[in-house]
C-alpha positions, 0 to 999 in steps of 0.5 A: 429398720433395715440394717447391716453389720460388719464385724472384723476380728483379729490381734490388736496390733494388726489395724482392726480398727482402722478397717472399721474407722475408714469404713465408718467415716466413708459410710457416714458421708455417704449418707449413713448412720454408723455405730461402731463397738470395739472390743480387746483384751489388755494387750498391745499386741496379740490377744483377740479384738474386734471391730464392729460396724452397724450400718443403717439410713435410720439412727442406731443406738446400739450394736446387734448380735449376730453379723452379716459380714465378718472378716477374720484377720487372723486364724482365731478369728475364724476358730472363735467368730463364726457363731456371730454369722447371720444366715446367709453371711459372708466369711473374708479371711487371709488365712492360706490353706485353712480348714473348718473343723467339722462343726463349722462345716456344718455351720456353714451349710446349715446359714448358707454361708459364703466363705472368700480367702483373700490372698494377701501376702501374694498381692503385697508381694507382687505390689512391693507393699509391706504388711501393714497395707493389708490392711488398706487391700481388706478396706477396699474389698469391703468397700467393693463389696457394700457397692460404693464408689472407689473414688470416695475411698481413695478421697478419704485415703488422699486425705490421710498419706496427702503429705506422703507422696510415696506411700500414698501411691502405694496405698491408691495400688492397693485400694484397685487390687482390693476394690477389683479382686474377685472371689474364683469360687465365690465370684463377685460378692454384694452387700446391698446396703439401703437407701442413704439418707443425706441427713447423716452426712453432715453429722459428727463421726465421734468416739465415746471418749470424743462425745465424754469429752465435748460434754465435759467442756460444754458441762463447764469442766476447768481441770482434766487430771487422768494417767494414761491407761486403757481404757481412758488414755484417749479421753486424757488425750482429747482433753490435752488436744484441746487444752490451747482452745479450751484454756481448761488446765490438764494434768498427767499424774504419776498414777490414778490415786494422785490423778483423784486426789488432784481432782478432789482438791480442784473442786474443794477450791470450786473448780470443777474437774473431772478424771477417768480411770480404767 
């Protein structure tokens, strides 16, 4: 199996996960088998999270160790991810002026990695853009660097800012600076991913909460009853997204105790119900 990983690390709060998710979604059309695992700390903002992308034209089931690609969206990233690199890896950051301490310099020689400092409060400064943009700039690097094609980016963006004209705009700049910026040092930098294979195409891009909660409606479940905690929150909202097509009844309780015992009684009176905790 041929396979590429990319891993992008940072604070929650700062987009880790829309970088990847983009990625994921445009790389499945193309004709790729994506698995991403995410991991974060209990915090909104701050601590340190990741993102993980495996890449392959064959079906994965399950992430690997070690990354060819990381990008650190903080300085932490680069202070606590660079063991996760393969030989031969690339290291994208946004940290200005940063120096590896001397075990990382030795790190880099010995795999041969590739360092490229992305300057993007300089880009976001002569573009107008705020912060939050970085993130779309980081998205189409990444897209130049697997070689796709940077329309189906700027198709799948269009498709999420369609009824924001203004911040559409600006998002499609950011999407050709990001696409066109060349390393000085590094110069252009590929990742060259195999062969797609049509067959993934048409599959279903889902989130673990997303395939619990097909199999819990397929599985006949009548009654959804949870309190909103990480990390069952998304599987409570999936549920009350479809609560109109589904007729299943869901209920937020006052806390996960309540939520059980909910529940409990449902099925004592036959129904069958269903809650997840954190």
């Amino acid at each position: 199996m041929t396979r590429i990983s990319l891993k992008i690390v940072g604070a929650s709060g700062q987009g880790i996960n829309s970088i990847g998710e983009i990625v994921a979604k445009g790389l499945k059309r193309s004709g790729y088998c994506p698995f991403g695992y995410r991991e974060y700390p209990d915090l909104i903002k701050g601590g340190h999270a990741s993102y993980q992308l495996d890449i392959s034209n064959e079906r994965l089931r399950s992430t690997e160790t070690k990354v060819n690609v990381l990008v650190a969206l903080n300085h932490h990233g680069l202070e606590l991810n660079m063991e996760d690199l393969k030989e031969g890896g690339i290291v994208l950051h946004v940290t200005p002026g940063w120096q590896f301490p001397e075990r990382h310099q030795k790190l880099v020689e010995e795999r041969s990695l590739r360092i490229i400092y992305f300057p993007v409060n300089e880009v976001l400064t002569r573009l107008g853009a705020r912060a939050i943009l970085s993130n779309t700039l980081l998205t189409a690097f990444v897209w130049s660097m697997f070689e796709q094609d940077v329309d189906a980016l700027k198709s799948l963006v269009g498709q999420k800012f369609a009824k924001k004209k203004a911040l559409l705009e600006l998002n499609l700049r950011c999407i050709d600076e990001g696409y066109s910026f060349v390393d000085p040092v590094e110069g252009k930098v590929s990742v060259s991913l195999p062969s797609p294979n049509k067959e993934f195409s048409s599959h279903l891009l889902v989130t673990g909460s997303q395939a619990m909660g097909l199999g819990a409606i397929h599985a006949g479940v009548r009654l959804y009853a949870g309190y909103p905690m990480t990390p069952s929150s998304p599987l409570l909202s999936f549920m009350a997204d479809l609560e109109d097509k589904t007729h299943i009844v869901v209920k937020q309780a006052e806390d996960e105790i309540t939520a059980a015992q909910i529940v409990s009684g449902a099925m004592y009176m036959g129904t069958r119900a269903l809650t997840a905790t954190s």
